[in-house]
C-alpha positions in Angstrom: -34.2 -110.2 -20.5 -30.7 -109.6 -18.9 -30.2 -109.4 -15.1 -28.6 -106.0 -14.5 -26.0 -105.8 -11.3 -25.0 -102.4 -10.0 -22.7 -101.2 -7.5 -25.0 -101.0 -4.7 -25.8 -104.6 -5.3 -22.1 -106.0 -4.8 -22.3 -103.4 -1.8 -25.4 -104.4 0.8 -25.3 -107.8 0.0 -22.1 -108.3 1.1 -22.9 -105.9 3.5 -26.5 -107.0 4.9 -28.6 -109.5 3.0 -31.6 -108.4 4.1 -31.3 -104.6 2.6 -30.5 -105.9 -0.2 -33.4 -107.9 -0.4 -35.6 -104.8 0.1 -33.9 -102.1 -2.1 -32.3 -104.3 -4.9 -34.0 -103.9 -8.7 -33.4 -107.9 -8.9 -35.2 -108.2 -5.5 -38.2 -106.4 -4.4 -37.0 -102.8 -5.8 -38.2 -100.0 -2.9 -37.2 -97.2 -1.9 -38.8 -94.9 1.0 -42.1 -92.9 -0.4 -41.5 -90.2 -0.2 -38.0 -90.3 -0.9 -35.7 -88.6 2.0 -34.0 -85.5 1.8 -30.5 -86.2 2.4 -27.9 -83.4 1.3 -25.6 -85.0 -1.5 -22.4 -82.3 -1.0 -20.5 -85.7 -3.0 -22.7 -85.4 -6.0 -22.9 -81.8 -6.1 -19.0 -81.2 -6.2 -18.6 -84.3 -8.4 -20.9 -81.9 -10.9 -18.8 -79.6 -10.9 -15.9 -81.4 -11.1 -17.6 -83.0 -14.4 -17.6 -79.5 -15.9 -13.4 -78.6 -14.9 -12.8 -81.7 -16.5 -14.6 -82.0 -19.5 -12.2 -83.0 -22.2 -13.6 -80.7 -24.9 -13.1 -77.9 -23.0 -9.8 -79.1 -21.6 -7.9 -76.5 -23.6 -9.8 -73.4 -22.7 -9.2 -70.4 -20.7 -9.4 -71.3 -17.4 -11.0 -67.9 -16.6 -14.0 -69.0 -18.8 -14.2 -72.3 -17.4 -14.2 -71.7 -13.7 -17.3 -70.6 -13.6 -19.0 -73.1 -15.3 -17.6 -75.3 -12.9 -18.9 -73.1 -9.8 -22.3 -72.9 -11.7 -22.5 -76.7 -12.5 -21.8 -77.1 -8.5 -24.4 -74.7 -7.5 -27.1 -75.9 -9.9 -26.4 -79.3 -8.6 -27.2 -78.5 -4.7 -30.4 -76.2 -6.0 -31.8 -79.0 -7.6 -31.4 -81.3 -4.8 -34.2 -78.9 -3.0 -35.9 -78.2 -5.7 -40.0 -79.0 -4.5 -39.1 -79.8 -1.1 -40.2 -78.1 2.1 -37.1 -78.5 4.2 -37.4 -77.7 7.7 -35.2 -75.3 9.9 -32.8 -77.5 10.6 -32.4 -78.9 7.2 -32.5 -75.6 5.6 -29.6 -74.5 7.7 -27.9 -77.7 6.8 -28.3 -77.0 3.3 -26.7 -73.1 3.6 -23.7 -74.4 5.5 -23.1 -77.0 2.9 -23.4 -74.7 0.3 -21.1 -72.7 1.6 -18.5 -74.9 2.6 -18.6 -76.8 -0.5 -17.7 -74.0 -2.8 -15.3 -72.8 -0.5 -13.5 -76.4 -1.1 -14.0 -76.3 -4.9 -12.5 -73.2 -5.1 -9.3 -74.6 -2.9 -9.8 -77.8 -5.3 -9.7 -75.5 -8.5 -6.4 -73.5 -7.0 -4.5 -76.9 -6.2 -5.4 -78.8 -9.6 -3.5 -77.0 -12.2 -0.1 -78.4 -10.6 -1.2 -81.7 -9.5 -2.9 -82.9 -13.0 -0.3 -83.8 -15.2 -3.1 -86.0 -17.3 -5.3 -85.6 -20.6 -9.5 -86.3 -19.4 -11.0 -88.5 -22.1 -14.1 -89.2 -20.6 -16.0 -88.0 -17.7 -19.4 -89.0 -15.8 -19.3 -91.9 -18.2 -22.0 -94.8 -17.9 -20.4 -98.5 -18.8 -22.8 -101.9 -19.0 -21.1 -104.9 -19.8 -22.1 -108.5 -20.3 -20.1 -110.9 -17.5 -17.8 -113.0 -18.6 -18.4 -116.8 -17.3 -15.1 -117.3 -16.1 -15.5 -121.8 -16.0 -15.9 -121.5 -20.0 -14.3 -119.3 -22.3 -15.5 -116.7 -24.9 -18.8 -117.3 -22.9 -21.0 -114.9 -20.8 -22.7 -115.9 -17.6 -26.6 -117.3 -17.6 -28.0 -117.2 -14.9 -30.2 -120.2 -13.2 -33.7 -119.0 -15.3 -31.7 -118.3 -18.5 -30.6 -114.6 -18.3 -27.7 -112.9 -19.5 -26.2 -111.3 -16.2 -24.5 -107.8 -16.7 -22.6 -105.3 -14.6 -22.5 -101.8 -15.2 -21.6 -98.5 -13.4 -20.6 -95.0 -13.9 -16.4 -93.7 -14.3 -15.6 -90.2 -12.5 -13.3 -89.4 -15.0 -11.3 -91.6 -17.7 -8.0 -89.9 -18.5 -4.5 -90.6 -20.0 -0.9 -89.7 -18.2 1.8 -88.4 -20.3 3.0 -92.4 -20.4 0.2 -92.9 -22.7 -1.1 -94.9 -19.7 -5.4 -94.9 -18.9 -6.5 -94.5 -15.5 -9.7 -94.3 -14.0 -10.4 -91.6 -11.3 -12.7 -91.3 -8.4 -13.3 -87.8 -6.8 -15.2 -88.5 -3.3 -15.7 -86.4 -0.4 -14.2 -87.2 2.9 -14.0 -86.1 7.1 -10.3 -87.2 6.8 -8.3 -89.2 3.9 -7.9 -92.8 3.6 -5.1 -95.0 4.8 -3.6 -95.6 1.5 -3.7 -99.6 1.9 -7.2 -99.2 2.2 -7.2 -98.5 -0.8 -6.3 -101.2 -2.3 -9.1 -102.8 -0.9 -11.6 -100.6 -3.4 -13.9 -102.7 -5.0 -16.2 -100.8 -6.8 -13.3 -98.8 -8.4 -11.7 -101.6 -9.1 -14.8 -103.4 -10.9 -14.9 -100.2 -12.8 -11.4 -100.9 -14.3 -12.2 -104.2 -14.9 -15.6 -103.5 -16.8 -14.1 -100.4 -18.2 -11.8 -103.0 -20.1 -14.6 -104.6 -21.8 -16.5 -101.7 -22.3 -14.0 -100.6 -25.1 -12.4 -103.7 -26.0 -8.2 -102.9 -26.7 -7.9 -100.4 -24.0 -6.0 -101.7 -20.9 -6.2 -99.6 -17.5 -3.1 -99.2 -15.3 -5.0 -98.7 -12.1 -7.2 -96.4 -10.2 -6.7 -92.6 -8.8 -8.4 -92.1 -5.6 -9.2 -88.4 -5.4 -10.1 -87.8 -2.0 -11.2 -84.1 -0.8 -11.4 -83.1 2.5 -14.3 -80.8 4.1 -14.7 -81.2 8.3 -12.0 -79.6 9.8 -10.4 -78.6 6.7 -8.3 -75.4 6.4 -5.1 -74.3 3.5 -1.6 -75.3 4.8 0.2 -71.6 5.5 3.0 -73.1 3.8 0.9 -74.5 0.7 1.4 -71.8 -2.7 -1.4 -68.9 -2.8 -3.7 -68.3 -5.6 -3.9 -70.4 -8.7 -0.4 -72.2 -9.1 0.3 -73.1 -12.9 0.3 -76.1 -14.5 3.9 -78.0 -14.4 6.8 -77.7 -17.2 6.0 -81.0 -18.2 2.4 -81.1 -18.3 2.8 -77.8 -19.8 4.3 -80.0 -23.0 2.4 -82.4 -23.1 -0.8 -80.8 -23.2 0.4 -79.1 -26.5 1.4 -82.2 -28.1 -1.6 -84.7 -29.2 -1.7 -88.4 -28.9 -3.3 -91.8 -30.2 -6.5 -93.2 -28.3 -5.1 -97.2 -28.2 -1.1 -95.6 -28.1 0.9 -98.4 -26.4 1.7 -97.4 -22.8 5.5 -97.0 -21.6 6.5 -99.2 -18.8 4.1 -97.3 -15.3 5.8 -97.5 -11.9 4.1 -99.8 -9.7 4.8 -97.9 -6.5 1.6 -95.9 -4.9 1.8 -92.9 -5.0 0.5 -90.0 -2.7 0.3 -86.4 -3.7 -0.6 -83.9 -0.6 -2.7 -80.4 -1.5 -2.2 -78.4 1.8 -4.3 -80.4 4.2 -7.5 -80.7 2.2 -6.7 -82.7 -1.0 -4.9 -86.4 -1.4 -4.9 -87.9 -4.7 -3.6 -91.7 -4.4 -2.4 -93.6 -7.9 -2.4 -97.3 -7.4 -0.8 -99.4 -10.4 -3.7 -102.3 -10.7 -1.9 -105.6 -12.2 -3.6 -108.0 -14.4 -3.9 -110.8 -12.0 -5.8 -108.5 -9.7 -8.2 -107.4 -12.6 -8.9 -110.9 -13.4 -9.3 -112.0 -9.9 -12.2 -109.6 -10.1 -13.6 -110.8 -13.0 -13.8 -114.1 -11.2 -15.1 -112.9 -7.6 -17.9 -110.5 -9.9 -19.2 -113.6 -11.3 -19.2 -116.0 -8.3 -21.2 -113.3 -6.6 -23.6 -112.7 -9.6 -24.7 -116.2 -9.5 -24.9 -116.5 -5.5 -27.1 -113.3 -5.9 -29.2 -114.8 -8.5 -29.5 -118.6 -7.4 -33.2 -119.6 -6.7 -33.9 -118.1 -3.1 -30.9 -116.8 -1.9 -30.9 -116.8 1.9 -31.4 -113.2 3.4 -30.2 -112.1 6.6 -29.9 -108.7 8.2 -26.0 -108.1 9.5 -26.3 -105.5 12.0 -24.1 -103.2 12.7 -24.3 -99.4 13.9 -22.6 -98.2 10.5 -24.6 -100.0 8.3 -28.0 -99.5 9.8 -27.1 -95.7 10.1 -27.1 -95.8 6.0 -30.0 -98.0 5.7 -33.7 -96.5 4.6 -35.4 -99.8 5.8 -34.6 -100.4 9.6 -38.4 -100.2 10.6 -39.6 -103.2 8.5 -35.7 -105.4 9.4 -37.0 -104.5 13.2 -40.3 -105.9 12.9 -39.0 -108.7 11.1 -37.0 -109.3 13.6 -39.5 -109.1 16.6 -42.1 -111.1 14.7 -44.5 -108.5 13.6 -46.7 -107.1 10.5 -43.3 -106.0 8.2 -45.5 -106.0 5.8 -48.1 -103.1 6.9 -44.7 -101.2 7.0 -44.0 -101.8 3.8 -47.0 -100.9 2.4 -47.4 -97.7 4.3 -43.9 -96.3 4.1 -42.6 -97.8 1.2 -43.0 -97.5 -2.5 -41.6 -99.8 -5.4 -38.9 -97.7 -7.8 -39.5 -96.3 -11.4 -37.9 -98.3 -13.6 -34.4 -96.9 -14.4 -34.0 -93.9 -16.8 -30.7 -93.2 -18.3 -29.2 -90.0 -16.7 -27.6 -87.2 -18.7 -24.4 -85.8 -18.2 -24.9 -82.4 -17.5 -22.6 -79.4 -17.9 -23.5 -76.2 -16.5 -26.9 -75.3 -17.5 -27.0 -77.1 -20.5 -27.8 -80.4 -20.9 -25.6 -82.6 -23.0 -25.6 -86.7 -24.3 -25.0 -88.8 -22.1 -20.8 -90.3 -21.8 -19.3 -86.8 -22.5 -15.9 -87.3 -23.6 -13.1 -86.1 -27.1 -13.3 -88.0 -29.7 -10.9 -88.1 -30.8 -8.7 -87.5 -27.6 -5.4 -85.2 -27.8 -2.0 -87.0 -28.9 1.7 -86.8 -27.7 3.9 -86.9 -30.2 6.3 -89.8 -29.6 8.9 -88.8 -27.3 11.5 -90.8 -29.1 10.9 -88.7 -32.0 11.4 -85.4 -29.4 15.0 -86.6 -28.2 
C-alpha cells in the first residue's frame, strides 16, 4: 500500500485543515452527492489546447488542425452537461461560456504561431513518483504505518526551446494576468518540475511557463497583427531541424520573461534554479509526513475566498456551532469512487493515456550550422 498525495492535498491543507479532512482520499474521501454542476471553461480550453499541441501532429497543416482543436474544445464543454438538467440560469451560463470561450481560442490560435518558438513533447501527461526522504539518501519516505508516500500530478504541456532547454507549461484561465512575482510563488507548478525530474530520470527542467489567458473584460489590442501571424524566422528553422531527447542544454537566461498577446494573452518563462527545486523536494516531504502523522490536528481557516471554493461549508458550520455534522454528512454527502486513470483525449477519439513523440524532433547542432 503507498500513500498517494495530489495537488489538492498540498492545496487545502495548507489552506484549511478541516476541508482537507473532509475531501482528501487519505482522509475521509467525499465529495457532494450529487456532484455540482460547476462550468469548467479552464478544462474545456485546456482540451483544446491538448489537441493544438499535440506533438505528433506538431508538423501538420494548421488548417487541418484547427479544427480539431475547436472540436476537442467544444466536446469538452458538451460533456460537462451531458445528463444534467441545468436550470435557466445555468443553461444561460453555459451558452455565454461557450461562446466566449471559443471566441478566446480562436484569438489564442491567431496569437500562438509567433509566440511559440518551442518543440511540445508531451502534453496532458500524468506523473507519480515515489518521495524522496530528504534526512537519508537514495531512500524514499515511509510513512508512520509503513507506507511508501508518493506524489503525482498531471503536466499541461512538456516541451523543449530551441536551447535544447525542457520546460513545463501551464495554460490557465484568468479575470486579469498575474503579477509576475507571484509567480514565483507557484507551488503546484513548481512540484511539477520537481517530480517531473524523477519521473524520467536524466532530464533536467529549466523552469516553468505560466500561460495565462484572459476572458472578462477581454477584447484584441487595435494595434496587435490581424489574422493568423506566422511562425518566427527562427522558429521557422528550428522546427525543420530535429533534435536529441536528453541533448545537453546551452546556457538559459535567468531573467523572467513576459510576452504580451494584445490584451488577452501573457505567457511568463521563469528560469527555476536547482536550489529552488531541491528546496521543494524538502518542503514536499516535511509536509507529507505532517499530513500523514497519527491524528493530525484539523482546523477550519476561514476566510471568504476559501469558503467560496469549498463543497463542505454546511457540515464546518455545524461543527462549529455544536451540532449533528454528521446527519449532514450522511444526507448530502457521498464517499468518492476510487480513482480511475483518465485518458488523454484528442478530438473525438480517444487515445493512451501521456500523449507525447517518441522520439521527439532534433536540432541539428548549431555549431555544426555556423
Amino acid at each position: 500500500m503507498a500513500a498517494d498525495l495530489r495537488p489538492s492535498d498540498r492545496l487545502w491543507f495548507k489552506r484549511c485543515r478541516r476541508s482537507w479532512d473532509f475531501s482528501s482520499r487519505l482522509r475521509r474521501n467525499l465529495e457532494p452527492a450529487p456532484a455540482r454542476y460547476t462550468l469548467d471553461l479552464d478544462r474545456a480550453l485546456r482540451d483544446g489546447l491538448a489537441v493544438y499541441y499535440f506533438p505528433g501532429m506538431w508538423e501538420w497543416d494548421r488548417k487541418i488542425v484547427l479544427p480539431l482543436a475547436f472540436a476537442a474544445f467544444e466536446k469538452s464543454m458538451h460533456r460537462q452537461r451531458e445528463g444534467r438538467e441545468l436550470t435557466e440560469a445555468e443553461d444561460a451560463a453555459w451558452e455565454h461560456g461557450f461562446d466566449a470561450g471559443r471566441q478566446l481560442l480562436d484569438h489564442y490560435l491567431a496569437w500562438a504561431p509567433s509566440a511559440d518558438r518551442f518543440w511540445p513533447v508531451r502534453v496532458e501527461t500524468d506523473f507519480d513518483v515515489q518521495i524522496p526522504d530528504p534526512s537519508t539518501a537514495d531512500t524514499d519516505l515511509v510513512s508512520g504505518d509503513g507506507r511508501v508516500v508518493r506524489y503525482g500530478g498531471r503536466v499541461d504541456l512538456l516541451l523543449v526551446d530551441e536551447h535544447d532547454a525542457y520546460w513545463v507549461m501551464r495554460h490557465r484561465l484568468v479575470d486579469g494576468f498575474t503579477d509576475p512575482e507571484l509567480l514565483l510563488f507557484d507551488d503546484e507548478l513548481l512540484a511539477a518540475c520537481w517530480a517531473w525530474e524523477l519521473f524520467y530520470l536524466g532530464m533536467r527542467i529549466s523552469g516553468t511557463i505560466h500561460n495565462e489567458l484572459r476572458l472578462e473584460g477581454a477584447s484584441p489590442d487595435p494595434a496587435a497583427p490581424v489574422g493568423r501571424p506566422r511562425a518566427s524566422h527562427a522558429f521557422a528553422q528550428a522546427r525543420a531541424q530535429h533534435r536529441r531527447m536528453y541533448a545537453r542544454a546551452e546556457p538559459v537566461s535567468q531573467d523572467v520573461v513576459v510576452e504580451e498577446g494584445g490584451g488577452m494573452f501573457r505567457r511568463t518563462r521563469i528560469p527555476r534554479s536547482r536550489e529552488s527545486l531541491d528546496d521543494l523536494g524538502r518542503r514536499l516531504a516535511a509536509e507529507a509526513l505532517e499530513m500523514l502523522e497519527a491524528g493530525p490536528v484539523v482546523y477550519p481557516t476561514p476566510t471568504p475566498e476559501h469558503c467560496a471554493a469549498c463543497a463542505f461549508r454546511a457540515p464546518c458550520l455545524a461543527l462549529n456551532e455544536g451540532t449533528d455534522a454528521d446527519a449532514i454528512v450522511t444526507a448530502n454527502y457521498r464517499v468518492r469512487a476510487p480513482e480511475a486513470p483518465e485518458e488523454g483525449r484528442l478530438g473525438a477519439v480517444t487515445w493512451s493515456m501521456n500523449r507525447g513523440a517518441a522520439p521527439p524532433p532534433q536540432w541539428v547542432d548549431r555549431n555544426r550550422r555556423r
